[in-house]
N, CA, C and O atoms as a Maestro MAE file, in Angstrom:
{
 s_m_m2io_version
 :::
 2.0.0
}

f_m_ct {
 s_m_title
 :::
 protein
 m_atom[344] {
  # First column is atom index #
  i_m_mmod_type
  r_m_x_coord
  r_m_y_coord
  r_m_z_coord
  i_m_residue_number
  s_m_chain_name
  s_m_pdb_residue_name
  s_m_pdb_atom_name
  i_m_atomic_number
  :::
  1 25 10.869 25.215 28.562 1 A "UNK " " N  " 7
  2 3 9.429 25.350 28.620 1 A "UNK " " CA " 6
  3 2 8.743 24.109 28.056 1 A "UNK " " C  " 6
  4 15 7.769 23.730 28.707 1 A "UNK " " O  " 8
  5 25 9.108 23.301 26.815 2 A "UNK " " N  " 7
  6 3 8.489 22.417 26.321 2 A "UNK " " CA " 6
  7 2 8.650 21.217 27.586 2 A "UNK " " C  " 6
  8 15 7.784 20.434 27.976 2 A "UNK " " O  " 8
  9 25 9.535 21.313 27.888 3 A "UNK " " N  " 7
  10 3 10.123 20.109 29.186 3 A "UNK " " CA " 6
  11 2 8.819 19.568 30.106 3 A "UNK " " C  " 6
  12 15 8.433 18.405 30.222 3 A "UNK " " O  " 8
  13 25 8.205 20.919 30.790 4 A "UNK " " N  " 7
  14 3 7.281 21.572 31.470 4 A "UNK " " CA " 6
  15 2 6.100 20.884 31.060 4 A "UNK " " C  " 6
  16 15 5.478 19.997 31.644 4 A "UNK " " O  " 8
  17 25 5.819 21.631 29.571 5 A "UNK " " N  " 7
  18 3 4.370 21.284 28.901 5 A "UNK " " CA " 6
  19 2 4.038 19.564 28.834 5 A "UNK " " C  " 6
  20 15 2.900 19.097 28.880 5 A "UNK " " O  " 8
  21 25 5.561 18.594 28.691 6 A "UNK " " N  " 7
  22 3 5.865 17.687 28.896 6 A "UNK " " CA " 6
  23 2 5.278 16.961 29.813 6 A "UNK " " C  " 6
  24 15 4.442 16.090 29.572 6 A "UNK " " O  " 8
  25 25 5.755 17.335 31.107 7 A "UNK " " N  " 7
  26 3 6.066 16.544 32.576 7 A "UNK " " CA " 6
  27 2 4.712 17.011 33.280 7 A "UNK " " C  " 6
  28 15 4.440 16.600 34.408 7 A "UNK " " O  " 8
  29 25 3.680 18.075 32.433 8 A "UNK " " N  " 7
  30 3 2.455 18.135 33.556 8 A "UNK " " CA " 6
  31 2 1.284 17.802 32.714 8 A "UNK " " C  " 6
  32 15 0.082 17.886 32.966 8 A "UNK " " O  " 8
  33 25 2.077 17.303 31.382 9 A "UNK " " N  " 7
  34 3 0.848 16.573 30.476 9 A "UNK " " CA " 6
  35 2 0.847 15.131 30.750 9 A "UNK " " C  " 6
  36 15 -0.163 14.467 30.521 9 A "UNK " " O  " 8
  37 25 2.062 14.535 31.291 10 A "UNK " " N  " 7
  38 3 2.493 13.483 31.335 10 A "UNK " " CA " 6
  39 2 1.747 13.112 33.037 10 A "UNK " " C  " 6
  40 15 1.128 12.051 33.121 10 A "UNK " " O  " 8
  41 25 1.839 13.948 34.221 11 A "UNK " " N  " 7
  42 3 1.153 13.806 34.870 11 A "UNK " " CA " 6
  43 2 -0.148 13.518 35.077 11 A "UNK " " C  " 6
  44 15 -0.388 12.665 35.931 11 A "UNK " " O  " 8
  45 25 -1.102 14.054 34.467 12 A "UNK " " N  " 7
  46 3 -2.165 14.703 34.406 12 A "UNK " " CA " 6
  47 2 -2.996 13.575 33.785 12 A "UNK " " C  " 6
  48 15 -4.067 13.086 34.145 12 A "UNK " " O  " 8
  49 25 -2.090 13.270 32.619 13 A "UNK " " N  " 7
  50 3 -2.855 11.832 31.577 13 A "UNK " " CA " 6
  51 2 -1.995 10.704 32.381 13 A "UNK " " C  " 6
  52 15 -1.629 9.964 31.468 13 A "UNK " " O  " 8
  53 25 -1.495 10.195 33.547 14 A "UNK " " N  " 7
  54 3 -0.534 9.009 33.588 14 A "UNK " " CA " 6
  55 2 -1.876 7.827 33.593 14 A "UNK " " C  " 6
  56 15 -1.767 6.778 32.958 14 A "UNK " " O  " 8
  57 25 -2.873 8.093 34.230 15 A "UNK " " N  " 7
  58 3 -3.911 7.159 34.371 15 A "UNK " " CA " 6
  59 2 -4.357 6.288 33.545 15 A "UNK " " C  " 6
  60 15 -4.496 5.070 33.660 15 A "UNK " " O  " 8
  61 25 -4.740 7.546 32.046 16 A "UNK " " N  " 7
  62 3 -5.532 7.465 30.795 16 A "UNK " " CA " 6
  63 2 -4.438 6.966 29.971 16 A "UNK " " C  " 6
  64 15 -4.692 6.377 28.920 16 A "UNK " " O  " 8
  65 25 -3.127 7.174 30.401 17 A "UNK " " N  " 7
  66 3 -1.872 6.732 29.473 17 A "UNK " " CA " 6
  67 2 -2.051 4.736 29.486 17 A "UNK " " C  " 6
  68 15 -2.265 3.999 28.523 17 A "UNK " " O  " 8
  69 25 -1.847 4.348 31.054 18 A "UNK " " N  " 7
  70 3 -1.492 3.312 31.509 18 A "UNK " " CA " 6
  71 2 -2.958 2.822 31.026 18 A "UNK " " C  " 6
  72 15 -2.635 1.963 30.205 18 A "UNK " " O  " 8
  73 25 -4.239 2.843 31.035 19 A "UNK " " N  " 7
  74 3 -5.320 2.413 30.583 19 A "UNK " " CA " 6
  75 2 -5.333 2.018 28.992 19 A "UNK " " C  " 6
  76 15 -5.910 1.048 28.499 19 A "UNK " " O  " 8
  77 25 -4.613 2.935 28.363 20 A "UNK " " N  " 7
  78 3 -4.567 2.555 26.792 20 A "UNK " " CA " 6
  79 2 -3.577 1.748 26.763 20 A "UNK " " C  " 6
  80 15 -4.108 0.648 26.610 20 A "UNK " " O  " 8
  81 25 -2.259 1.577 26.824 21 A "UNK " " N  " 7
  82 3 -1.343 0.509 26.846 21 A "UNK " " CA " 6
  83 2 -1.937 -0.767 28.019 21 A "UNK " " C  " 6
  84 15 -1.417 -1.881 27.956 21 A "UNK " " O  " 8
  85 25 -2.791 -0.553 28.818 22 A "UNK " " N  " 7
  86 3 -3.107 -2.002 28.940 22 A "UNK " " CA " 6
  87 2 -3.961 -2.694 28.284 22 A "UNK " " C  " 6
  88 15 -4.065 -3.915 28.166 22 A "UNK " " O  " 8
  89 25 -4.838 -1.478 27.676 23 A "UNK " " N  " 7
  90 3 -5.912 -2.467 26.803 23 A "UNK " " CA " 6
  91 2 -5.003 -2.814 25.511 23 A "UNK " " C  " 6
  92 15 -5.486 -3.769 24.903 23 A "UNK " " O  " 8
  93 25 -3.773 -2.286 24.896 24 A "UNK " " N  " 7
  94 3 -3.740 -3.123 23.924 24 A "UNK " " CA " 6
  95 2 -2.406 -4.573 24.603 24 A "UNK " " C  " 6
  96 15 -2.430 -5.741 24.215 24 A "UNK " " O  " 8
  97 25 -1.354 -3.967 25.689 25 A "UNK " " N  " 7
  98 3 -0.717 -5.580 25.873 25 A "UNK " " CA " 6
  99 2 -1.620 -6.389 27.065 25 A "UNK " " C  " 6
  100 15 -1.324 -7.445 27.624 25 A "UNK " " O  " 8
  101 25 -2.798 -5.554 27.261 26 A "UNK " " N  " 7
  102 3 -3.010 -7.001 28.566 26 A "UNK " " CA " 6
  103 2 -2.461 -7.096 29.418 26 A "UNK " " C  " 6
  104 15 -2.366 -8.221 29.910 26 A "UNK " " O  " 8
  105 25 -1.770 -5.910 30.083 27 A "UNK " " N  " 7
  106 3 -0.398 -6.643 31.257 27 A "UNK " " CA " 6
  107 2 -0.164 -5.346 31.821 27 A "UNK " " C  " 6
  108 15 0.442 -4.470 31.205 27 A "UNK " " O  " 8
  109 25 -0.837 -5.132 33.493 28 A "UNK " " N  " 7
  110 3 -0.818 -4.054 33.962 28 A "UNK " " CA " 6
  111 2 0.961 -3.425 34.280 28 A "UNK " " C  " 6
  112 15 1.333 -2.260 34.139 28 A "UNK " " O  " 8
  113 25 1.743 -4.515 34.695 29 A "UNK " " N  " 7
  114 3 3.391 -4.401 35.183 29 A "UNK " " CA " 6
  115 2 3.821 -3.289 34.013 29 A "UNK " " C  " 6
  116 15 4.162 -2.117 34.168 29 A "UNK " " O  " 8
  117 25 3.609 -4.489 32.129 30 A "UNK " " N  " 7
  118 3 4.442 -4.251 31.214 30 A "UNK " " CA " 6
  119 2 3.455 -3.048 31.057 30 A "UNK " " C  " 6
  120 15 4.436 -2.340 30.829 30 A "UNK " " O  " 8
  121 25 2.501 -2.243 30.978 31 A "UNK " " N  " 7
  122 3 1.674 -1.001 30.800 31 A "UNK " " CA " 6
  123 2 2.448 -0.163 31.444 31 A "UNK " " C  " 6
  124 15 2.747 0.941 30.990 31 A "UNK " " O  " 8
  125 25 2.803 -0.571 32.453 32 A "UNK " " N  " 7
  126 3 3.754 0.640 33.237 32 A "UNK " " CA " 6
  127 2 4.675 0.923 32.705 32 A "UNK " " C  " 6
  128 15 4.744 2.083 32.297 32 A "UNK " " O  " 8
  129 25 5.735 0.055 32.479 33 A "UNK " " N  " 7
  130 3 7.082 -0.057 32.162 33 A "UNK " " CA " 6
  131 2 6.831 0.670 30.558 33 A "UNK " " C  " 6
  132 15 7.779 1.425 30.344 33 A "UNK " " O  " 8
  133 25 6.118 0.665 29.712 34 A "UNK " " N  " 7
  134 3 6.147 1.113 28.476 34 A "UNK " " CA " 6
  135 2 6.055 2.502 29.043 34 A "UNK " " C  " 6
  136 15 7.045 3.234 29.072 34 A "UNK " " O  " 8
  137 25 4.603 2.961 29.602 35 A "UNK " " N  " 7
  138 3 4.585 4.308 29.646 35 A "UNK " " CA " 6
  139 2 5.516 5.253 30.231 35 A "UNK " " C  " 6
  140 15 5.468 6.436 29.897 35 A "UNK " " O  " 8
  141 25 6.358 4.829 31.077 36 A "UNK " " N  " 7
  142 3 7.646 5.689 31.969 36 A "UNK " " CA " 6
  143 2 8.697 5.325 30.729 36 A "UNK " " C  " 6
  144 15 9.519 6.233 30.603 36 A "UNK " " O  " 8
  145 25 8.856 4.416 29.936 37 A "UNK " " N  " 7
  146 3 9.816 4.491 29.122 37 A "UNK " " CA " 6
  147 2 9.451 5.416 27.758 37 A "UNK " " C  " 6
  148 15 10.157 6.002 26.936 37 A "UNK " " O  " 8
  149 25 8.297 5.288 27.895 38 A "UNK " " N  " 7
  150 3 7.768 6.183 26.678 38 A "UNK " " CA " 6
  151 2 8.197 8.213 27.601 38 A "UNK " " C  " 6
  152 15 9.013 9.121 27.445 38 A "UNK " " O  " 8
  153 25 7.427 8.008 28.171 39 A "UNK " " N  " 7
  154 3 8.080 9.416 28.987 39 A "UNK " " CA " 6
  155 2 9.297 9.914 28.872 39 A "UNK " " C  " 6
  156 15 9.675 10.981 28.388 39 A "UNK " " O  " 8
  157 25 10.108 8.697 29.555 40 A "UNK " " N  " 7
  158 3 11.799 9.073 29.514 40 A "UNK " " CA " 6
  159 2 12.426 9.204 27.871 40 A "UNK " " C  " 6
  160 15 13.339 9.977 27.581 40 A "UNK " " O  " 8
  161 25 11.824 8.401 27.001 41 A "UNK " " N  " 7
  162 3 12.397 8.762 25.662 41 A "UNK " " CA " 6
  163 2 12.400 10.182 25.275 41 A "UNK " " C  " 6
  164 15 13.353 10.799 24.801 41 A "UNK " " O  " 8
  165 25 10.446 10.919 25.700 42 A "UNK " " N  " 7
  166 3 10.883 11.935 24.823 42 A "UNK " " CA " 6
  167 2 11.267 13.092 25.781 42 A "UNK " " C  " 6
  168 15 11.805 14.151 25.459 42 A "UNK " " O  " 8
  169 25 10.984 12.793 26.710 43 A "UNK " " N  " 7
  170 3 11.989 14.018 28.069 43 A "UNK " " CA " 6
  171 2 13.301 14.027 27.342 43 A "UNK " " C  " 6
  172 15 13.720 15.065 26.828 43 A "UNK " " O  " 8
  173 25 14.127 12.607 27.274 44 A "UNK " " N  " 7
  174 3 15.464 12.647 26.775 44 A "UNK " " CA " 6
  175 2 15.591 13.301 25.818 44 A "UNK " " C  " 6
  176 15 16.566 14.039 25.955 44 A "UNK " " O  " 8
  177 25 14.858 13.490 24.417 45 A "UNK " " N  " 7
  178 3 14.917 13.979 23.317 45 A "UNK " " CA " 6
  179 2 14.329 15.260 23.093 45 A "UNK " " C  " 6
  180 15 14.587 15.679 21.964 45 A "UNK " " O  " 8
  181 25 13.692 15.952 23.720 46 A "UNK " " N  " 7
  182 3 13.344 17.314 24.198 46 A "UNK " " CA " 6
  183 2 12.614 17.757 22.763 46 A "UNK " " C  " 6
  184 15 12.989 18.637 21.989 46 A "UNK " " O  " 8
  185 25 11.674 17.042 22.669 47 A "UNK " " N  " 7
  186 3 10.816 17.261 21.176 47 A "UNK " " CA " 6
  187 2 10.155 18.916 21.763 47 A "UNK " " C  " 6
  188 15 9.295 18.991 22.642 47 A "UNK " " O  " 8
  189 25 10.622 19.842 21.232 48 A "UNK " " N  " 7
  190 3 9.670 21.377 20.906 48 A "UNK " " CA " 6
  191 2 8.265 20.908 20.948 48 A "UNK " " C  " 6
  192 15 7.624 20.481 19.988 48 A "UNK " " O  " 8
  193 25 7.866 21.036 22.160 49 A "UNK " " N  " 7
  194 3 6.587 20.967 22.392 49 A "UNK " " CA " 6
  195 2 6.038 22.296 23.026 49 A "UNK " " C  " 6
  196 15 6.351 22.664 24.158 49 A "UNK " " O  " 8
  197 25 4.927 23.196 21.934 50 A "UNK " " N  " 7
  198 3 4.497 24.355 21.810 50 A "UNK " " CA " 6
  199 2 3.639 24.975 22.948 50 A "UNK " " C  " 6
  200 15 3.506 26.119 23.383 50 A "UNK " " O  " 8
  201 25 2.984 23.470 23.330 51 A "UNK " " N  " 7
  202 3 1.727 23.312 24.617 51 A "UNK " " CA " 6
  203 2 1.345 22.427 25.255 51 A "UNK " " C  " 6
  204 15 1.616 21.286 24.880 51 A "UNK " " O  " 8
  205 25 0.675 22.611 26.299 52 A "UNK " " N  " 7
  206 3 0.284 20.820 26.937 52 A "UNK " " CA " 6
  207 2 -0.519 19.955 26.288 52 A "UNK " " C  " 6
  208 15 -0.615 18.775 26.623 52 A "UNK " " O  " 8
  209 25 -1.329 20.624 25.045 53 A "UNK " " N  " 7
  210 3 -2.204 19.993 24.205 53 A "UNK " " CA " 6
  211 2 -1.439 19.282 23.092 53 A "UNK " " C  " 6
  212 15 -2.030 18.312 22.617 53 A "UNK " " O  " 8
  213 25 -0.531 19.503 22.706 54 A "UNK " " N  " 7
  214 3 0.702 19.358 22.153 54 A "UNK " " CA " 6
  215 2 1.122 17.886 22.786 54 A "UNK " " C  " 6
  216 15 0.784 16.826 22.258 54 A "UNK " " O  " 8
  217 25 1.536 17.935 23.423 55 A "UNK " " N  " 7
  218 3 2.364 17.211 24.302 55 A "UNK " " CA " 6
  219 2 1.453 15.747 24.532 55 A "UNK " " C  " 6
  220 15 1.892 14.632 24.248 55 A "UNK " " O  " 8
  221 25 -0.176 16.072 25.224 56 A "UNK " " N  " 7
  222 3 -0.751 15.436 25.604 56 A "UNK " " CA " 6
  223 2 -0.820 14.346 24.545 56 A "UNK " " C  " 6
  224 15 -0.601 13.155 24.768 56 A "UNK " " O  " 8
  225 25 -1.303 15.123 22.819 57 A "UNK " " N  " 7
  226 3 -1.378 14.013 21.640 57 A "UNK " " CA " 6
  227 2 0.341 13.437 21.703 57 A "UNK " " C  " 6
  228 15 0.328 12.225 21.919 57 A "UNK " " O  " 8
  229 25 1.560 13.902 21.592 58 A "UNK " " N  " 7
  230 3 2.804 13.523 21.510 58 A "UNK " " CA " 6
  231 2 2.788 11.942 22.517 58 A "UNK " " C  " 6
  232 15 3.152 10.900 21.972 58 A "UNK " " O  " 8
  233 25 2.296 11.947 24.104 59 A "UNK " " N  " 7
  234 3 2.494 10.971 25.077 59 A "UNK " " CA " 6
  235 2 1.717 9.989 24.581 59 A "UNK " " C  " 6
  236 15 2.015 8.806 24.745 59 A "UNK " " O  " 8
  237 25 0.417 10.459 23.784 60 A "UNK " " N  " 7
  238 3 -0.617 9.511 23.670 60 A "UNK " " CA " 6
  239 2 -0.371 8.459 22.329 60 A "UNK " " C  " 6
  240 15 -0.908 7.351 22.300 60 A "UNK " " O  " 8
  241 25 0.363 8.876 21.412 61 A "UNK " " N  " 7
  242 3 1.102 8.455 20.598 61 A "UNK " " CA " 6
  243 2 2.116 7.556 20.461 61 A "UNK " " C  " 6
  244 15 2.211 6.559 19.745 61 A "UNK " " O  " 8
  245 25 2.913 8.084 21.306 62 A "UNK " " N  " 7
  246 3 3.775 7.387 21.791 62 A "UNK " " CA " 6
  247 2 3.832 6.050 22.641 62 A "UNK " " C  " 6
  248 15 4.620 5.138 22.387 62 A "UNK " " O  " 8
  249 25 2.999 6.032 23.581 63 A "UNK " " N  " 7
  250 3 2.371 5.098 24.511 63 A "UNK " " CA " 6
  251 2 1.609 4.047 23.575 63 A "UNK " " C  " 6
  252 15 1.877 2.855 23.724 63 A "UNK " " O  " 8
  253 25 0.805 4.383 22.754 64 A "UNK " " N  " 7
  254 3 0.264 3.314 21.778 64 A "UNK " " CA " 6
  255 2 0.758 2.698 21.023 64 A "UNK " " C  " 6
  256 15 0.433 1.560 20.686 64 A "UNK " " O  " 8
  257 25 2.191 3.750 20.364 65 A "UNK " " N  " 7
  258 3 2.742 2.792 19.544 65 A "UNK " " CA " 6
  259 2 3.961 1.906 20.044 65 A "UNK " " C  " 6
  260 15 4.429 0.930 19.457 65 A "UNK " " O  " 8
  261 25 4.404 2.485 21.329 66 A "UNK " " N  " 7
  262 3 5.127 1.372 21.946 66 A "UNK " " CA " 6
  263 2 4.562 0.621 22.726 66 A "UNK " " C  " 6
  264 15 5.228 0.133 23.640 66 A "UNK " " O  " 8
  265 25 3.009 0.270 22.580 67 A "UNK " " N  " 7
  266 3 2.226 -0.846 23.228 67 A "UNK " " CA " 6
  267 2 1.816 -1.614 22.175 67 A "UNK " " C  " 6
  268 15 1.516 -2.779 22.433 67 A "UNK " " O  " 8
  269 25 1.738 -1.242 21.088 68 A "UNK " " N  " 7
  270 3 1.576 -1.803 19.898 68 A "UNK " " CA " 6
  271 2 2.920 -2.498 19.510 68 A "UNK " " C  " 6
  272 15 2.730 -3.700 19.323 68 A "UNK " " O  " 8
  273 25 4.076 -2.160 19.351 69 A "UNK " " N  " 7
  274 3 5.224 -2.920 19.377 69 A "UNK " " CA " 6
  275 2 5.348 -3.938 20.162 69 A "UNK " " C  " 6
  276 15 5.346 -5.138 19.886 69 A "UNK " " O  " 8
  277 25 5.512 -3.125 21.676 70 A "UNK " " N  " 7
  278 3 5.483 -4.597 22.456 70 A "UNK " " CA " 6
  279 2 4.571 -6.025 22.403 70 A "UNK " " C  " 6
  280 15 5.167 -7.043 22.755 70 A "UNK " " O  " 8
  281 25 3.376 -6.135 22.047 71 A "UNK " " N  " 7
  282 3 2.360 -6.647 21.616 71 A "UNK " " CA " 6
  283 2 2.810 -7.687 20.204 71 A "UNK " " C  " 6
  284 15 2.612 -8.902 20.191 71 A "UNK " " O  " 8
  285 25 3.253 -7.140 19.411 72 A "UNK " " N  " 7
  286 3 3.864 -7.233 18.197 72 A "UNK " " CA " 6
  287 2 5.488 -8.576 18.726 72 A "UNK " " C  " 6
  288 15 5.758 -9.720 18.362 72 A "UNK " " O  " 8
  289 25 6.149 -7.604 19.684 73 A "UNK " " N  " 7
  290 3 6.856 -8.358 19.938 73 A "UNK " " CA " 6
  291 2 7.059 -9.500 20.243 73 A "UNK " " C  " 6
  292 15 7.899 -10.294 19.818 73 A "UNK " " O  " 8
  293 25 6.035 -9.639 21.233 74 A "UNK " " N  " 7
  294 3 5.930 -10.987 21.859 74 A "UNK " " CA " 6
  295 2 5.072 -11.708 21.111 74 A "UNK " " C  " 6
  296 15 5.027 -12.910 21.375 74 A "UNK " " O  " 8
  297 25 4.403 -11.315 20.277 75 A "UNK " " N  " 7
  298 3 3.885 -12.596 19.402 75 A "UNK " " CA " 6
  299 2 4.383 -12.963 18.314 75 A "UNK " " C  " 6
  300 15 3.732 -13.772 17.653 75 A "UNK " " O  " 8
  301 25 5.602 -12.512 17.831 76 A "UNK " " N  " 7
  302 3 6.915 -12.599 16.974 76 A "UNK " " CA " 6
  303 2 6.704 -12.129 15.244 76 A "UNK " " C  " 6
  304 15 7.187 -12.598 14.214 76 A "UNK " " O  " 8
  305 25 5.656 -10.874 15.526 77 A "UNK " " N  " 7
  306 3 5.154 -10.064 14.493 77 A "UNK " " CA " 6
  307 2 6.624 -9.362 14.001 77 A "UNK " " C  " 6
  308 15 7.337 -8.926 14.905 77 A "UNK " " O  " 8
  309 25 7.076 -9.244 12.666 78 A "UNK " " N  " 7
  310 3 8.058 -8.317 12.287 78 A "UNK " " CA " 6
  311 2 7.256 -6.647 13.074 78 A "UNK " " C  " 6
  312 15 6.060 -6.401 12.918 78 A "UNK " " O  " 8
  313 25 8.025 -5.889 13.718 79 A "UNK " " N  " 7
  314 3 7.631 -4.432 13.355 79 A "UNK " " CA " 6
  315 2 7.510 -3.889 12.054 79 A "UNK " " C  " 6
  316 15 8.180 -4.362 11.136 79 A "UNK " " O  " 8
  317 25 6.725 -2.943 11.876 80 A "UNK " " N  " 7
  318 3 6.405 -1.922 11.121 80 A "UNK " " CA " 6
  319 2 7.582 -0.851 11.498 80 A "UNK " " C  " 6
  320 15 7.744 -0.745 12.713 80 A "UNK " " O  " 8
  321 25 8.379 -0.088 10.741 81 A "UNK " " N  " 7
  322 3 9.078 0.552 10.121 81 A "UNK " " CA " 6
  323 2 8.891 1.831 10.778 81 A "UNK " " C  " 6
  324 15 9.800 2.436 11.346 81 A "UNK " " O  " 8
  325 25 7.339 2.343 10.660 82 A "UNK " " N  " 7
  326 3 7.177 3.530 10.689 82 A "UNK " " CA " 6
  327 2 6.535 3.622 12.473 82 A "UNK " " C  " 6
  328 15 6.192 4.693 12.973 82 A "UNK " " O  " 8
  329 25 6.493 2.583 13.052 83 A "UNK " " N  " 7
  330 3 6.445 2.546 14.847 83 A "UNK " " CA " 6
  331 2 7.618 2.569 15.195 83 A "UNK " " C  " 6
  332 15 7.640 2.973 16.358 83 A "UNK " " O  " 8
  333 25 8.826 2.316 14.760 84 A "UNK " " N  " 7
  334 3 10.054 1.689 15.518 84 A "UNK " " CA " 6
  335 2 10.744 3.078 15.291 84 A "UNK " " C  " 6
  336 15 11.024 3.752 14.299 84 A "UNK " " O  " 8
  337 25 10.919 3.231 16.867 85 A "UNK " " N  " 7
  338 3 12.096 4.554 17.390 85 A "UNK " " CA " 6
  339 2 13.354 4.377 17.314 85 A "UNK " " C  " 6
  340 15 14.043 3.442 17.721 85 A "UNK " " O  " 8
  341 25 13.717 5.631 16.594 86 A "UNK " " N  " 7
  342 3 15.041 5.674 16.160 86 A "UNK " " CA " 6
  343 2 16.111 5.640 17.075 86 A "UNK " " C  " 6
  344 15 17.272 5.678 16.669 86 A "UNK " " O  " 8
  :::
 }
 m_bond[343] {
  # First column is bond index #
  i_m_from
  i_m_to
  i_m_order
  :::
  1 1 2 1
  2 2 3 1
  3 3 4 2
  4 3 5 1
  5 5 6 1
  6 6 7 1
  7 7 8 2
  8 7 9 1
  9 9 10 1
  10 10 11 1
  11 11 12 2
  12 11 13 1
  13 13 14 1
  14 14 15 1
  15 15 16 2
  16 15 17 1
  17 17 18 1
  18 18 19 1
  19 19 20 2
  20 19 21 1
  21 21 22 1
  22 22 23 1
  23 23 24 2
  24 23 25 1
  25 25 26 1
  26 26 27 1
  27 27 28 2
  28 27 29 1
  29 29 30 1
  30 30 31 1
  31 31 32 2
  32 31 33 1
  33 33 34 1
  34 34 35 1
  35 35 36 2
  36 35 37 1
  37 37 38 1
  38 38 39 1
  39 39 40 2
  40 39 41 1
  41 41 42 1
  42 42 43 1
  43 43 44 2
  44 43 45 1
  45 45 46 1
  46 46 47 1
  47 47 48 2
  48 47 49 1
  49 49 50 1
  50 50 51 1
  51 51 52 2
  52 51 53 1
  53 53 54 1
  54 54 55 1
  55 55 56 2
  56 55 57 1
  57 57 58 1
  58 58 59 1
  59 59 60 2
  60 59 61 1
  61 61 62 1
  62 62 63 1
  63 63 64 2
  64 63 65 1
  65 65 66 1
  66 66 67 1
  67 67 68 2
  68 67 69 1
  69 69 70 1
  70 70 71 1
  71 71 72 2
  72 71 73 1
  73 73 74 1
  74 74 75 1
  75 75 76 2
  76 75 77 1
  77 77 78 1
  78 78 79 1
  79 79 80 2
  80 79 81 1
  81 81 82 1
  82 82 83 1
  83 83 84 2
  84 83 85 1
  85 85 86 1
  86 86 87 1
  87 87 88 2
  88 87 89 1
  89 89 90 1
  90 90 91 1
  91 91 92 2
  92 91 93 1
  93 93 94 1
  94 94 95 1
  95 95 96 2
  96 95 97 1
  97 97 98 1
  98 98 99 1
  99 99 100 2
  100 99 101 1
  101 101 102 1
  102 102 103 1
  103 103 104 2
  104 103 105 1
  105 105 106 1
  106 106 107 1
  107 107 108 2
  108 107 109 1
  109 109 110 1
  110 110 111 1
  111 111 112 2
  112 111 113 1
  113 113 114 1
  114 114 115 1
  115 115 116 2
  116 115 117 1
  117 117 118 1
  118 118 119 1
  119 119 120 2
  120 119 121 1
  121 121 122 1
  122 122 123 1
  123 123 124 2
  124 123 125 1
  125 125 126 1
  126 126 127 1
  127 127 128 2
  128 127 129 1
  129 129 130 1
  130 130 131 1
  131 131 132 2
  132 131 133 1
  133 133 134 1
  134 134 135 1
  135 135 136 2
  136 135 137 1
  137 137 138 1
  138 138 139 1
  139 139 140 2
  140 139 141 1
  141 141 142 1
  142 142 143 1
  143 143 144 2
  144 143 145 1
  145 145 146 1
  146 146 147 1
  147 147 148 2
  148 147 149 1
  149 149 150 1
  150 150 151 1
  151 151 152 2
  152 151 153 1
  153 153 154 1
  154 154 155 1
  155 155 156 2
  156 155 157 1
  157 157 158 1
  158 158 159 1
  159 159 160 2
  160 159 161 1
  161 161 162 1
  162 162 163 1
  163 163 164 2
  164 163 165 1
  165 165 166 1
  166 166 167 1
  167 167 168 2
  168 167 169 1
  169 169 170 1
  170 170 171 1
  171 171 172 2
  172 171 173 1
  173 173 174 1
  174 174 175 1
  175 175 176 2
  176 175 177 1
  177 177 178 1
  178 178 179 1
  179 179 180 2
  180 179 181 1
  181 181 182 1
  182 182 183 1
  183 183 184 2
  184 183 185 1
  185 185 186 1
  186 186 187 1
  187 187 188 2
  188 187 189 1
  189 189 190 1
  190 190 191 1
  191 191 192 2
  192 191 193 1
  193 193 194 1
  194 194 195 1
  195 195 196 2
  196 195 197 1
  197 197 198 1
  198 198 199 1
  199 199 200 2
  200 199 201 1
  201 201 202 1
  202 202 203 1
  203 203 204 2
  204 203 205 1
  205 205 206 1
  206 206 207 1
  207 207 208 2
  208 207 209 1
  209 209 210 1
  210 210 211 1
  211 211 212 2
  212 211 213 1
  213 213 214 1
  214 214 215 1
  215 215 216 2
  216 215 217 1
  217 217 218 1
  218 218 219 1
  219 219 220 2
  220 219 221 1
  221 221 222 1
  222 222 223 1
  223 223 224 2
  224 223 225 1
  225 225 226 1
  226 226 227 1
  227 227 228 2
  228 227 229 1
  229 229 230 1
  230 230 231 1
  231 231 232 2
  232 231 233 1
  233 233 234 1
  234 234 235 1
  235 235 236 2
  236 235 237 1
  237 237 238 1
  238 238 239 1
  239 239 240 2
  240 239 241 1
  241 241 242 1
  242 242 243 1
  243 243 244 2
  244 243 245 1
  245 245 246 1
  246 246 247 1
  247 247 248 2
  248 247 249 1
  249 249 250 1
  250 250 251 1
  251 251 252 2
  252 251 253 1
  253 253 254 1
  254 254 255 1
  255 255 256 2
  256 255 257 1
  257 257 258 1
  258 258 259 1
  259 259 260 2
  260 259 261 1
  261 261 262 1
  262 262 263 1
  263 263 264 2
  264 263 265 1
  265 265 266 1
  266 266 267 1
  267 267 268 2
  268 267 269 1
  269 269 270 1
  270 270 271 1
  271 271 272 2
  272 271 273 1
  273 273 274 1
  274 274 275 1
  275 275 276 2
  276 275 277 1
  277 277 278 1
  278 278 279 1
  279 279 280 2
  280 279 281 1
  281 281 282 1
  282 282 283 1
  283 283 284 2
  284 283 285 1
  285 285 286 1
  286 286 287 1
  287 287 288 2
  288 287 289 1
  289 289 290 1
  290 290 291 1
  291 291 292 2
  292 291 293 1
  293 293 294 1
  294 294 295 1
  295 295 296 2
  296 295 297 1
  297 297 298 1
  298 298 299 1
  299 299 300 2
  300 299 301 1
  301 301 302 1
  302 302 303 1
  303 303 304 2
  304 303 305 1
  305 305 306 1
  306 306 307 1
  307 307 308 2
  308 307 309 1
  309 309 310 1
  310 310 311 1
  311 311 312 2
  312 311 313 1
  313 313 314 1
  314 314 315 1
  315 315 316 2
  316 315 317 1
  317 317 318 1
  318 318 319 1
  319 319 320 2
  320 319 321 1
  321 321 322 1
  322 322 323 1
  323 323 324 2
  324 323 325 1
  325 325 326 1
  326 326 327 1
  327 327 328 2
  328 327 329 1
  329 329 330 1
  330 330 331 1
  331 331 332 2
  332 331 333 1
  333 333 334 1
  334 334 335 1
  335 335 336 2
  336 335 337 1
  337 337 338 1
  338 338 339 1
  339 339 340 2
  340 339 341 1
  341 341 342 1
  342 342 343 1
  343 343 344 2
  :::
 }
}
């Protein structure tokens, strides 16, 4: 069920997802590539997600802070500790 709450929150926001990771790397390609990898992480990891409201803050989270990394990355910023997935 959480899978679900997942994959039609993940639908629903893909627009508003890819809009926030481009405004912070600038780069419509790498916006993509974060947000489907951000997806596939936590599909893979099957985080207990209660609801789609749930879920929706979980993607939105996620998407920022691995646009915030990438960002980080390429301008040869150490990461922060508490962004970097285990």
């Amino acid at each position: 069920m959480s899978q679900d709450y997942l994959t039609d929150a993940f639908i629903r926001l893909r627009q508003r997802l890819r809009v926030i990771s481009g405004c912070v790397i600038a780069d419509s390609a790498g916006a993509e590539d974060i947000l489907q990898d951000s997806f596939v992480r936590l599909w893979r990891r099957q985080y207990p997600v209660q609801s789609e409201k749930e879920a929706e803050a979980l993607l939105t989270r996620a998407v920022k802070y691995a646009s915030l990394n990438e960002k980080r990355r390429k301008r040869g910023e150490p990461l922060r500790m508490d962004m970097v997935d285990d």
